[in-house]
PDB file of N, CA, C, O and CB in Angstrom:
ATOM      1  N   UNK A   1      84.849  75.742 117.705  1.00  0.00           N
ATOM      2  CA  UNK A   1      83.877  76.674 117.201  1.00  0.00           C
ATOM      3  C   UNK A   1      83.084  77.274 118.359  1.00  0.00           C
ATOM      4  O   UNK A   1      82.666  78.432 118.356  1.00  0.00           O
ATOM      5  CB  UNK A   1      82.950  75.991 116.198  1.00  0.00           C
ATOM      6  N   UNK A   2      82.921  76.455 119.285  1.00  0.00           N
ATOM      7  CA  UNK A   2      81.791  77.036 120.340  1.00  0.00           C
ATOM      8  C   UNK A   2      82.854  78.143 121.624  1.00  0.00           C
ATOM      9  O   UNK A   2      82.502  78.790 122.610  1.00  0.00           O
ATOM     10  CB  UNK A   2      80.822  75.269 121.333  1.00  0.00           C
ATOM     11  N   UNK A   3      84.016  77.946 121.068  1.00  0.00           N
ATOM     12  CA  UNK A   3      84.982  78.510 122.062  1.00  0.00           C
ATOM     13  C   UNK A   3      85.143  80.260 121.337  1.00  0.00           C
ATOM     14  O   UNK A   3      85.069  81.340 121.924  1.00  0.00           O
ATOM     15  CB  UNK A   3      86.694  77.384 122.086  1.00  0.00           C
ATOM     16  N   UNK A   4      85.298  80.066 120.380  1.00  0.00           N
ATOM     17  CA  UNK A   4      85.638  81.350 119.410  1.00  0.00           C
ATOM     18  C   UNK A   4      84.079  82.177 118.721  1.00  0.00           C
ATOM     19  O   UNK A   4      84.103  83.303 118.224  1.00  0.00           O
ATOM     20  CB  UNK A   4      86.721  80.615 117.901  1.00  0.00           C
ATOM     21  N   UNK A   5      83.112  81.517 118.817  1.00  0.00           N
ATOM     22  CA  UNK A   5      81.383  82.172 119.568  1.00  0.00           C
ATOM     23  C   UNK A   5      81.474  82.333 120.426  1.00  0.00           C
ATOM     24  O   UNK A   5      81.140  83.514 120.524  1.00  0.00           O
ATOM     25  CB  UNK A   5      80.094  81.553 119.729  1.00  0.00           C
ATOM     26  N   UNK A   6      81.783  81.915 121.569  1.00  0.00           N
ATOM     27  CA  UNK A   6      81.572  82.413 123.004  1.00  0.00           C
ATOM     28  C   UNK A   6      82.100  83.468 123.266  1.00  0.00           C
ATOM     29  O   UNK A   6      81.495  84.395 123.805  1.00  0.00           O
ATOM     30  CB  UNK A   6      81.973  81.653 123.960  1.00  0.00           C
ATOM     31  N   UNK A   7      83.396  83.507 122.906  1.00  0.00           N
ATOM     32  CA  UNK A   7      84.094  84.934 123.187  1.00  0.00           C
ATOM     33  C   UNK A   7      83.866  86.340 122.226  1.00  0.00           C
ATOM     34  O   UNK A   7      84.016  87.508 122.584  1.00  0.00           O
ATOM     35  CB  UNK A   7      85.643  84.630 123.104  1.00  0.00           C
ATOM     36  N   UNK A   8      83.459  85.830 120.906  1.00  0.00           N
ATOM     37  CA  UNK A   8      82.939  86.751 120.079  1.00  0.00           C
ATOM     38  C   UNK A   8      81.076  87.327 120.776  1.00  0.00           C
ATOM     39  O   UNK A   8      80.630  88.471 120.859  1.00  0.00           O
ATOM     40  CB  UNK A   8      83.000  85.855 118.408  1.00  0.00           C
ATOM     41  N   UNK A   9      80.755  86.685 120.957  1.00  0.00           N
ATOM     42  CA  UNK A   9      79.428  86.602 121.403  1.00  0.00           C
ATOM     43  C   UNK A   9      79.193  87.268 123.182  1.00  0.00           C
ATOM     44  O   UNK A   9      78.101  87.298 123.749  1.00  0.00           O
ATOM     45  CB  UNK A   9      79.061  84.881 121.220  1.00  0.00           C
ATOM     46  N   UNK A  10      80.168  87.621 123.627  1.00  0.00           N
ATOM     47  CA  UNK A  10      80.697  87.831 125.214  1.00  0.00           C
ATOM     48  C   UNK A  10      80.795  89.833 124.691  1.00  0.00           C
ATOM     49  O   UNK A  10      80.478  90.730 125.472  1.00  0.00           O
ATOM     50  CB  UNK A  10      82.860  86.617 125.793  1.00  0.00           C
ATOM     51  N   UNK A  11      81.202  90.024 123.519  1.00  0.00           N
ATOM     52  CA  UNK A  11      81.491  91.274 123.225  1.00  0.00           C
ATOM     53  C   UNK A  11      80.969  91.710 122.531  1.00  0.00           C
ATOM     54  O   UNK A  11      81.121  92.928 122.432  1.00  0.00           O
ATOM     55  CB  UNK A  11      82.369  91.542 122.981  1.00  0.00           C
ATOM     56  N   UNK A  12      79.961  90.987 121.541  1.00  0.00           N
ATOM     57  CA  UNK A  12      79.467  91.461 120.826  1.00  0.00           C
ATOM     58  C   UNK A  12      77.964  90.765 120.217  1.00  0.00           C
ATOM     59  O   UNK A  12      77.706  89.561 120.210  1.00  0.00           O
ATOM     60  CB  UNK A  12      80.457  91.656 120.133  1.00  0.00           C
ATOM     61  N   UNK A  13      77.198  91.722 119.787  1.00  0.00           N
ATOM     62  CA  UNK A  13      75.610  91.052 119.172  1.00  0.00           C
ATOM     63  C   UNK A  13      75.727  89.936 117.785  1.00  0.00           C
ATOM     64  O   UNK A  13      75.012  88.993 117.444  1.00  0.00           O
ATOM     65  CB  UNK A  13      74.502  92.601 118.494  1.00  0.00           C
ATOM     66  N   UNK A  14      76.537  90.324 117.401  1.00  0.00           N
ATOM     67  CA  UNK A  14      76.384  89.110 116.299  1.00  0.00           C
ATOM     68  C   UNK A  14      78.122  88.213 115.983  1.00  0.00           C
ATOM     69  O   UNK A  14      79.243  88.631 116.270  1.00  0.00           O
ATOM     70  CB  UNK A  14      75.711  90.050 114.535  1.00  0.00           C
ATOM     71  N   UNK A  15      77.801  87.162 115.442  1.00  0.00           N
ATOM     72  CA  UNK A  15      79.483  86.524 115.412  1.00  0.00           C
ATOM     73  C   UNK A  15      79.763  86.017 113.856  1.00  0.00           C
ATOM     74  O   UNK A  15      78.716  85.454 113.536  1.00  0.00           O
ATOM     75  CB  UNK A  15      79.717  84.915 116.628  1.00  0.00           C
ATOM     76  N   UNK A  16      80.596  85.961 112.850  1.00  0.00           N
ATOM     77  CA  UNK A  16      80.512  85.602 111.488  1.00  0.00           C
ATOM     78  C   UNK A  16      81.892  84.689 111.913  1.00  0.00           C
ATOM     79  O   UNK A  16      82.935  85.294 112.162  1.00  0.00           O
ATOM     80  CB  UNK A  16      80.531  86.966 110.151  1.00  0.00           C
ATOM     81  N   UNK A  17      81.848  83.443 111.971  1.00  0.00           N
ATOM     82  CA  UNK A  17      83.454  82.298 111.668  1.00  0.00           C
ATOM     83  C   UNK A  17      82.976  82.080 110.258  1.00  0.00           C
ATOM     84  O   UNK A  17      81.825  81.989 109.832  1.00  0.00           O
ATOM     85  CB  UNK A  17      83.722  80.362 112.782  1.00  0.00           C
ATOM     86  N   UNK A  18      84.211  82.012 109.591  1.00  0.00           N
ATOM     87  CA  UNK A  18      84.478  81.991 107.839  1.00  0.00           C
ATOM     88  C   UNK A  18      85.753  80.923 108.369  1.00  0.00           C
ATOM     89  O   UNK A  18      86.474  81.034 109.360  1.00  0.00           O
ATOM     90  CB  UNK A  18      85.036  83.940 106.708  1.00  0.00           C
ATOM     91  N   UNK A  19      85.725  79.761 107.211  1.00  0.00           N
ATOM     92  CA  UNK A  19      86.653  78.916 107.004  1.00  0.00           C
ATOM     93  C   UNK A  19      88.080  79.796 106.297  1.00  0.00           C
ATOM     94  O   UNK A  19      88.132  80.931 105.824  1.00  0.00           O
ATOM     95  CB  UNK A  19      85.954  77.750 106.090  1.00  0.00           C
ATOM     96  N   UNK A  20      89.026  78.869 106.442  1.00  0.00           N
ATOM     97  CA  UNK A  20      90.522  79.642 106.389  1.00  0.00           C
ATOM     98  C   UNK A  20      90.613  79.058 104.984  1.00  0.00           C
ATOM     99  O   UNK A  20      91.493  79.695 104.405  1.00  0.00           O
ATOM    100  CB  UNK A  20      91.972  79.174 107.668  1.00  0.00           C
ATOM    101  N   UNK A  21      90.193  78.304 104.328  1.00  0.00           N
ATOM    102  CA  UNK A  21      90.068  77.773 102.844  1.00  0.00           C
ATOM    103  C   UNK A  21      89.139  77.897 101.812  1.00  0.00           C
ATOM    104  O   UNK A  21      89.174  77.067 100.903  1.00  0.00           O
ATOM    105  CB  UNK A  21      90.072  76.675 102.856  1.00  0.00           C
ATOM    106  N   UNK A  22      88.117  79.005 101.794  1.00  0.00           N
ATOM    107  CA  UNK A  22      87.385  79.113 100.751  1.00  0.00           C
ATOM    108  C   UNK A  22      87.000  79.888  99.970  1.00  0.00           C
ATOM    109  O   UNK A  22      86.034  80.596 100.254  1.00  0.00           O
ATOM    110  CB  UNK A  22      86.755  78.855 100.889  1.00  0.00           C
ATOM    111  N   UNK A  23      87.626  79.988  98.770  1.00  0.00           N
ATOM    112  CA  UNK A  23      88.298  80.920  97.537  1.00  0.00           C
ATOM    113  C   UNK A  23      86.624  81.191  97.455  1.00  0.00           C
ATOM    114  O   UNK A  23      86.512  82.385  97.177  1.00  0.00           O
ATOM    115  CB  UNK A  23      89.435  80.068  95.865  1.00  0.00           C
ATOM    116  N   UNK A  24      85.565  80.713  97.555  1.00  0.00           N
ATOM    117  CA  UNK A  24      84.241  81.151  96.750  1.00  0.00           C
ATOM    118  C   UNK A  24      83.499  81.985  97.410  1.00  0.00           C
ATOM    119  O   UNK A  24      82.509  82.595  97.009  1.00  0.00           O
ATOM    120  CB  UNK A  24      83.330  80.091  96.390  1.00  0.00           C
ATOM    121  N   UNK A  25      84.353  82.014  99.170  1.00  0.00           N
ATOM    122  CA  UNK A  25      83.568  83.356  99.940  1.00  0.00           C
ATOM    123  C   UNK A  25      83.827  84.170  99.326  1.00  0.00           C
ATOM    124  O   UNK A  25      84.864  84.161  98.663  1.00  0.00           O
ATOM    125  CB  UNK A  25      83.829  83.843 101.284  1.00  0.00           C
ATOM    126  N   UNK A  26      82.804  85.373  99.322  1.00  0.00           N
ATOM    127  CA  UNK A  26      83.209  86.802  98.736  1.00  0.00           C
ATOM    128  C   UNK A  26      82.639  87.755  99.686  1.00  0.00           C
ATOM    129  O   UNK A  26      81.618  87.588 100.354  1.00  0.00           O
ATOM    130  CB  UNK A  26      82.630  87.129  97.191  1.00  0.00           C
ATOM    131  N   UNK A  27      83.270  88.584  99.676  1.00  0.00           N
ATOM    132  CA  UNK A  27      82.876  89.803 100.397  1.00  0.00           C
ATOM    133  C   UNK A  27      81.503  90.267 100.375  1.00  0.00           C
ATOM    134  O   UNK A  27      81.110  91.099 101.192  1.00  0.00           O
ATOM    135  CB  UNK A  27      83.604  90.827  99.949  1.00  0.00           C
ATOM    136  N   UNK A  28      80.935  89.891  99.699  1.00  0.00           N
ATOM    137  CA  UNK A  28      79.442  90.065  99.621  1.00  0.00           C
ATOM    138  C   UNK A  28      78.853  88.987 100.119  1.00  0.00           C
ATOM    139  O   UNK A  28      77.633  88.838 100.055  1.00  0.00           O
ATOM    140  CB  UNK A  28      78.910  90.287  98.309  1.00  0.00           C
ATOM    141  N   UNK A  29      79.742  88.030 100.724  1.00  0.00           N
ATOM    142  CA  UNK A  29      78.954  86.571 100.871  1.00  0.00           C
ATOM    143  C   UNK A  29      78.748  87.023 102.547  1.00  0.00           C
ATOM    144  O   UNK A  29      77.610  86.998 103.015  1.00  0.00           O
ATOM    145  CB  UNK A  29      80.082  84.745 100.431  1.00  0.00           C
ATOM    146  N   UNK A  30      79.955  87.446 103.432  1.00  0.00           N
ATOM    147  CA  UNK A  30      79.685  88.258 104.585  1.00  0.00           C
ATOM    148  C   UNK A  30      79.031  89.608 104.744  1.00  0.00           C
ATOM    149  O   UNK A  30      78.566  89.958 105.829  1.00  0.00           O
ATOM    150  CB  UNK A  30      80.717  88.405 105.056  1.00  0.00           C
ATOM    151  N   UNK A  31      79.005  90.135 103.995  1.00  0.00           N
ATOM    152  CA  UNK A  31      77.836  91.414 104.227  1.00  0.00           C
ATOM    153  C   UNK A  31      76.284  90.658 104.373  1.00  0.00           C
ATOM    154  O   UNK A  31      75.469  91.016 105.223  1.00  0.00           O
ATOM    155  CB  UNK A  31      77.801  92.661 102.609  1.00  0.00           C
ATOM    156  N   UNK A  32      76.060  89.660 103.485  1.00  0.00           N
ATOM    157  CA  UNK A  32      74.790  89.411 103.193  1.00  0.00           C
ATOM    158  C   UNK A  32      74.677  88.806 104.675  1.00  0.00           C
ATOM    159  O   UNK A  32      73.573  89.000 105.183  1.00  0.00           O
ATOM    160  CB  UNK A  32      74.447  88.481 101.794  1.00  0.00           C
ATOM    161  N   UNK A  33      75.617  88.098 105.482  1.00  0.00           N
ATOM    162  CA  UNK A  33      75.417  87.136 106.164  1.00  0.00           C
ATOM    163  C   UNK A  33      75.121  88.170 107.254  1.00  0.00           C
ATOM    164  O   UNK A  33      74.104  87.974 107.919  1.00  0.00           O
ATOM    165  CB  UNK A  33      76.486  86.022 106.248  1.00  0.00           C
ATOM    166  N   UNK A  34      75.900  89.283 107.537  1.00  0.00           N
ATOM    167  CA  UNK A  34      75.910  89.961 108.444  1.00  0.00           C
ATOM    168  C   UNK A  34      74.318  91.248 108.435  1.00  0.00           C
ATOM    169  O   UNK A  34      73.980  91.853 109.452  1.00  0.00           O
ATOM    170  CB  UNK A  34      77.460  90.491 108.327  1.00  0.00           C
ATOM    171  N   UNK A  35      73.727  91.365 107.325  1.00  0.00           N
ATOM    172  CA  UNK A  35      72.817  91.865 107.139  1.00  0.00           C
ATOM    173  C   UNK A  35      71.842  90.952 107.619  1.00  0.00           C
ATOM    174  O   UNK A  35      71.255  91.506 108.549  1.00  0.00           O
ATOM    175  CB  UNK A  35      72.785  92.281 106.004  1.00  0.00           C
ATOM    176  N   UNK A  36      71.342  89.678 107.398  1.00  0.00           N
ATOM    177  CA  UNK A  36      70.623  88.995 107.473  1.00  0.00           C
ATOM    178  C   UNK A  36      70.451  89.192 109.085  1.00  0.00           C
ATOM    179  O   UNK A  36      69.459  89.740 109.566  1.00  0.00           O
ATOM    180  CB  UNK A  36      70.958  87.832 106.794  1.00  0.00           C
ATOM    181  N   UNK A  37      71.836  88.537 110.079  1.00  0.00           N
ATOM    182  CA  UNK A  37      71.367  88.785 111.440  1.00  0.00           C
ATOM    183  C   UNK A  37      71.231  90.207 112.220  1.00  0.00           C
ATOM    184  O   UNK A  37      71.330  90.455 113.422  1.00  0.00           O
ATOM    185  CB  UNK A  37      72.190  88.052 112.160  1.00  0.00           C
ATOM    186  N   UNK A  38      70.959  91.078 111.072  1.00  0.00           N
ATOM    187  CA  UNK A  38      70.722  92.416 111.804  1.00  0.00           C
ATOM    188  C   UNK A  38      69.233  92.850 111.736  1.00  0.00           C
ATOM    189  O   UNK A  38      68.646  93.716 112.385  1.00  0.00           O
ATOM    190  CB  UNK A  38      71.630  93.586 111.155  1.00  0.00           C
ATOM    191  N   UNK A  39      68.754  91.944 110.697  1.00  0.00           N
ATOM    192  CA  UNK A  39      67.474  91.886 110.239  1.00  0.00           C
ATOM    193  C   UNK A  39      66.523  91.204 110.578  1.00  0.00           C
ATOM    194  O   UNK A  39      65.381  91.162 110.120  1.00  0.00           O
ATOM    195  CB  UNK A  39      67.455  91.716 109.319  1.00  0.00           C
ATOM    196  N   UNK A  40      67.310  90.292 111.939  1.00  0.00           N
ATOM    197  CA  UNK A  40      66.573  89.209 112.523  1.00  0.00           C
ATOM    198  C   UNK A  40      66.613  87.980 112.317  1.00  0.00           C
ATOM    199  O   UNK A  40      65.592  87.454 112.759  1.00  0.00           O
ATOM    200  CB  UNK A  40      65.584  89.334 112.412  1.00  0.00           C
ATOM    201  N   UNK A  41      67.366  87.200 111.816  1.00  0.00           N
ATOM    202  CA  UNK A  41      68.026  85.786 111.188  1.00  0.00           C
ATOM    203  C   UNK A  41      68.315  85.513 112.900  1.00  0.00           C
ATOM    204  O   UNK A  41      68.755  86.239 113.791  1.00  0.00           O
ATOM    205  CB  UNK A  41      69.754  85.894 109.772  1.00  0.00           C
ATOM    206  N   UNK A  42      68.001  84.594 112.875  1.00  0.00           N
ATOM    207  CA  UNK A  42      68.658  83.685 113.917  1.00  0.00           C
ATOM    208  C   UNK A  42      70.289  82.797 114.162  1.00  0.00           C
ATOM    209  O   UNK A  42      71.034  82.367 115.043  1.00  0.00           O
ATOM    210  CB  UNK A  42      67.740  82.753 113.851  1.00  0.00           C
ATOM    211  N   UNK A  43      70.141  82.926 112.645  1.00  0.00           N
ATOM    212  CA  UNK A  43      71.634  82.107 112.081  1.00  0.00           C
ATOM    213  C   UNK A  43      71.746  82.164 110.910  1.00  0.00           C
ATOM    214  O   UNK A  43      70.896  82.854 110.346  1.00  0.00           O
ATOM    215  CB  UNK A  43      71.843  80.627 112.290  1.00  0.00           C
ATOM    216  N   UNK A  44      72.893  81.438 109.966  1.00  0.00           N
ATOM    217  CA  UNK A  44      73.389  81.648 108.626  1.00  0.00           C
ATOM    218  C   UNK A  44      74.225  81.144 108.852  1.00  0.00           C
ATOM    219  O   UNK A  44      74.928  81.233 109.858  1.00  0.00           O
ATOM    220  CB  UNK A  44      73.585  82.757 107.990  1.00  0.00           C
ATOM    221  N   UNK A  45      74.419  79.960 107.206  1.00  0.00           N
ATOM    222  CA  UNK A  45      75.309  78.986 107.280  1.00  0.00           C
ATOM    223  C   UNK A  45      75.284  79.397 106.082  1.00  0.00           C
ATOM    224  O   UNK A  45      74.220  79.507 105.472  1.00  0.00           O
ATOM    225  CB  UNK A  45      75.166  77.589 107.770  1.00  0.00           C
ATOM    226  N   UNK A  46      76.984  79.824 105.312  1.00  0.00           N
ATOM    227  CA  UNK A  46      76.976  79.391 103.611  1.00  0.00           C
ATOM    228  C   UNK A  46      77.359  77.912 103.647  1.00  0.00           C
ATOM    229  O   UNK A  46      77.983  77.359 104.553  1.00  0.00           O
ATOM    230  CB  UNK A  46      78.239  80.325 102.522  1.00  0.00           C
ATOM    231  N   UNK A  47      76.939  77.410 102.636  1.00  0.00           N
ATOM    232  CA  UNK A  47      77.413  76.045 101.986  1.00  0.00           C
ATOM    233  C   UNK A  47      78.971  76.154 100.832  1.00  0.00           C
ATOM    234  O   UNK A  47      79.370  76.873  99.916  1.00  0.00           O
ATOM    235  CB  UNK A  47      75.881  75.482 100.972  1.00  0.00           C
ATOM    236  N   UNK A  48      79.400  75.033 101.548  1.00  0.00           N
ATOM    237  CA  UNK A  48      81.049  75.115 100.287  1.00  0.00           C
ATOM    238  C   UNK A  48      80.557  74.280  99.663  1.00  0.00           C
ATOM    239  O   UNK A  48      79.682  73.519 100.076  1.00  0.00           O
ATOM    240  CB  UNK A  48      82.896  74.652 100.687  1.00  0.00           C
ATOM    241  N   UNK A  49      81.216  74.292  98.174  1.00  0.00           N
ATOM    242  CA  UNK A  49      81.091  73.782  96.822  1.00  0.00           C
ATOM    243  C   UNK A  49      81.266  72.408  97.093  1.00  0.00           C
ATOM    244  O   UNK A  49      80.774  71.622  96.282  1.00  0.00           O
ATOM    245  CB  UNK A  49      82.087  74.354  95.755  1.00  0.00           C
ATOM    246  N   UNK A  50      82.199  71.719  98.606  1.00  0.00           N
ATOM    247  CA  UNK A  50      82.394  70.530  98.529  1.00  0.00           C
ATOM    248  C   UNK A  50      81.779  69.736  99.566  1.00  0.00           C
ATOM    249  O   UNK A  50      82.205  68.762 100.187  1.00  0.00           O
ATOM    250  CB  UNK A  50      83.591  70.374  98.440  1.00  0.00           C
ATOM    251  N   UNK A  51      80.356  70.547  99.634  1.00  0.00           N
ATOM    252  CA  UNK A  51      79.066  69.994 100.256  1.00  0.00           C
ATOM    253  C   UNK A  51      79.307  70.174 102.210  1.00  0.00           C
ATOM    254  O   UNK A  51      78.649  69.564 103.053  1.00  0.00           O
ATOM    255  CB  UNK A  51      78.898  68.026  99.611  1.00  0.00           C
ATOM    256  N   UNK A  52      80.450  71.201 102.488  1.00  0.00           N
ATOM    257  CA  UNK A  52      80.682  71.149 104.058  1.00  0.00           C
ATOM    258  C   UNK A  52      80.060  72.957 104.422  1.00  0.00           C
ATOM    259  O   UNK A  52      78.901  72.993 104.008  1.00  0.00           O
ATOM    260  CB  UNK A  52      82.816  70.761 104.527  1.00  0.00           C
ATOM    261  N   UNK A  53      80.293  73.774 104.775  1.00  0.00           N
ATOM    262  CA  UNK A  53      80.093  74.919 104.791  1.00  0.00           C
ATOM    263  C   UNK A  53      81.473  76.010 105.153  1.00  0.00           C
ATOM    264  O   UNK A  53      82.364  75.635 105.916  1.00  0.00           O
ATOM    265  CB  UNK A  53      79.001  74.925 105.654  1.00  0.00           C
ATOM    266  N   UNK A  54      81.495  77.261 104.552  1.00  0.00           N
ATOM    267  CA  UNK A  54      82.117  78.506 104.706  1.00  0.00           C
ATOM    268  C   UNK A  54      81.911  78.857 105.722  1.00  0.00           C
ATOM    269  O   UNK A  54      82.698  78.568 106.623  1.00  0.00           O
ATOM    270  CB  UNK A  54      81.877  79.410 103.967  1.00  0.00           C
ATOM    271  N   UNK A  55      80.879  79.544 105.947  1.00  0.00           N
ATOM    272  CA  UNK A  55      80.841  80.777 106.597  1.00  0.00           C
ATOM    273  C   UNK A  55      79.480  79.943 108.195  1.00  0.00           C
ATOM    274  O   UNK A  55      78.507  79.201 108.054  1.00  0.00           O
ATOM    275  CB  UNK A  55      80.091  82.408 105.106  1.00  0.00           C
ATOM    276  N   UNK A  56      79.990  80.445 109.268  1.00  0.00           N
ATOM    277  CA  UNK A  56      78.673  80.619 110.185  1.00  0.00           C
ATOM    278  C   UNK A  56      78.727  81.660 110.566  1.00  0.00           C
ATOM    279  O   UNK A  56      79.716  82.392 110.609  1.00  0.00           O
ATOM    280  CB  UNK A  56      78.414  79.835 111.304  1.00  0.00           C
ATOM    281  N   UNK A  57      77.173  81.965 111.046  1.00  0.00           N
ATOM    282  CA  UNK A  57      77.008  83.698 111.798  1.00  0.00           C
ATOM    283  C   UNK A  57      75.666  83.206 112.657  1.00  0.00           C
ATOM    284  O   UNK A  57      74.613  82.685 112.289  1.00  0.00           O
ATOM    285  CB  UNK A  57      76.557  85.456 110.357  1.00  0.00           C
ATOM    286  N   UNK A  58      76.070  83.523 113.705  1.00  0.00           N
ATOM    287  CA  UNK A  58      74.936  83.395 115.297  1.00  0.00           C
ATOM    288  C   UNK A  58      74.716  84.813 115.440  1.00  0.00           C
ATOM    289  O   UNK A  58      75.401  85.698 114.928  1.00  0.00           O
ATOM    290  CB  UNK A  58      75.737  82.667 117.077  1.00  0.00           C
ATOM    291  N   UNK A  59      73.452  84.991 116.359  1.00  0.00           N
ATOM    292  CA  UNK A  59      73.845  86.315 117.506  1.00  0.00           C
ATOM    293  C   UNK A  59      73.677  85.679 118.563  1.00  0.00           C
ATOM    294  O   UNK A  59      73.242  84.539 118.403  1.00  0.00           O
ATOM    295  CB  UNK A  59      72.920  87.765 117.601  1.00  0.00           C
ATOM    296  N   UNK A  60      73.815  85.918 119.320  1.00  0.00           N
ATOM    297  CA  UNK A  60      73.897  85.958 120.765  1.00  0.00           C
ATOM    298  C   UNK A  60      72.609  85.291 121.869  1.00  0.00           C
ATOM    299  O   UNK A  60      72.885  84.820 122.972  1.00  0.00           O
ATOM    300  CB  UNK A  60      74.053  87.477 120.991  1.00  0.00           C
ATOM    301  N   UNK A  61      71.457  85.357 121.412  1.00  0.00           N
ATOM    302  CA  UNK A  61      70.902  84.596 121.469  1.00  0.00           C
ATOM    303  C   UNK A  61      70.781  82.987 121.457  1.00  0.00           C
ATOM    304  O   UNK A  61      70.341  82.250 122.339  1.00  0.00           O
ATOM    305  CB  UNK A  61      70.594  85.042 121.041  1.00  0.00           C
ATOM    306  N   UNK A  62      71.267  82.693 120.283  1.00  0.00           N
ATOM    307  CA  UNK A  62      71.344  81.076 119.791  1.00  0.00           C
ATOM    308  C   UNK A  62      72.817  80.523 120.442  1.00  0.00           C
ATOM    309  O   UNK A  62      72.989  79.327 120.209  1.00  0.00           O
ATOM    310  CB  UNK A  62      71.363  80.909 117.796  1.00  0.00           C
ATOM    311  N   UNK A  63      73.871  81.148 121.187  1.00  0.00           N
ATOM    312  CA  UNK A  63      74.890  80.020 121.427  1.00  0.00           C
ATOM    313  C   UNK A  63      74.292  78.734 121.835  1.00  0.00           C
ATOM    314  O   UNK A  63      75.270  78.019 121.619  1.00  0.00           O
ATOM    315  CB  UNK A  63      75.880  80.401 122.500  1.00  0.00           C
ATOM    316  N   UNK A  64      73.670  78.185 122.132  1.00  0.00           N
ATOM    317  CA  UNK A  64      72.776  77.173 122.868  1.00  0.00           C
ATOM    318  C   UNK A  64      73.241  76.301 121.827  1.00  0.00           C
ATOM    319  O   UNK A  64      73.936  75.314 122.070  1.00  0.00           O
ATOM    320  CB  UNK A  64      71.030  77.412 123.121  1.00  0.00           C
ATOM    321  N   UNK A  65      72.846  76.668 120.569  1.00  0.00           N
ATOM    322  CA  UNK A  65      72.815  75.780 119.668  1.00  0.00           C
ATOM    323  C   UNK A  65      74.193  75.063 119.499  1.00  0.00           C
ATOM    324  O   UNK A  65      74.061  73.978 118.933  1.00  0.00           O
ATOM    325  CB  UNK A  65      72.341  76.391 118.522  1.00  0.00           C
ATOM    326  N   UNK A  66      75.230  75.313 119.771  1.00  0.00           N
ATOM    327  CA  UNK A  66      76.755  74.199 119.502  1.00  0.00           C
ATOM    328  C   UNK A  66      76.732  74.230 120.762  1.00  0.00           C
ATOM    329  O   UNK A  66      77.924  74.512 120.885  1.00  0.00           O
ATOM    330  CB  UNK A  66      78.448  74.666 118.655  1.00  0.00           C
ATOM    331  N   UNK A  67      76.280  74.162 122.048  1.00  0.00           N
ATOM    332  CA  UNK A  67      76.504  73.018 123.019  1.00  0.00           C
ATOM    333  C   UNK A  67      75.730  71.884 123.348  1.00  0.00           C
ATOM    334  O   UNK A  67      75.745  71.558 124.535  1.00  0.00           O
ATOM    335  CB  UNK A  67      76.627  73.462 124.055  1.00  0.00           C
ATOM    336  N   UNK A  68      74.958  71.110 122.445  1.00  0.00           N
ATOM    337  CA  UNK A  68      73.836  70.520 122.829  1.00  0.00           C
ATOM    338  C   UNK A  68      74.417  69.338 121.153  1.00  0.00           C
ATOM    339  O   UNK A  68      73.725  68.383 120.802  1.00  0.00           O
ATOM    340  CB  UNK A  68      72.044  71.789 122.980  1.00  0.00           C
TER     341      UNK A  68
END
């Protein structure tokens, strides 16, 4: 995760990783996420139904946070 932020985050202001398994993301579940850090969110985590999470979104600022 901190490898595929870094390089997203190297090119760009904000980063959204979405899990490869979760039927309950919706397309509105990444807009919202991606609105939020344009609006000044620091971060955004959805939660999956089986208590782990979907979706993360950093900007560029916070990588700090998954190396520590």
């Amino acid at each position: 995760m901190l490898n595929a932020f870094s390089d997203a985050l190297s090119q760009y202001r904000h980063a959204i990783l979405i899990g490869c398994d979760c039927p309950s993301l919706t397309v509105d579940d990444v807009h919202q996420a991606l609105t939020a850090l344009q609006d000044g969110q620091d971060a955004v985590i959805a939660p999956a139904e089986d208590g782990g999470y979907v979706l993360s979104a950093l900007i560029a600022s916070n990588l700090f946070c998954l190396k520590t």
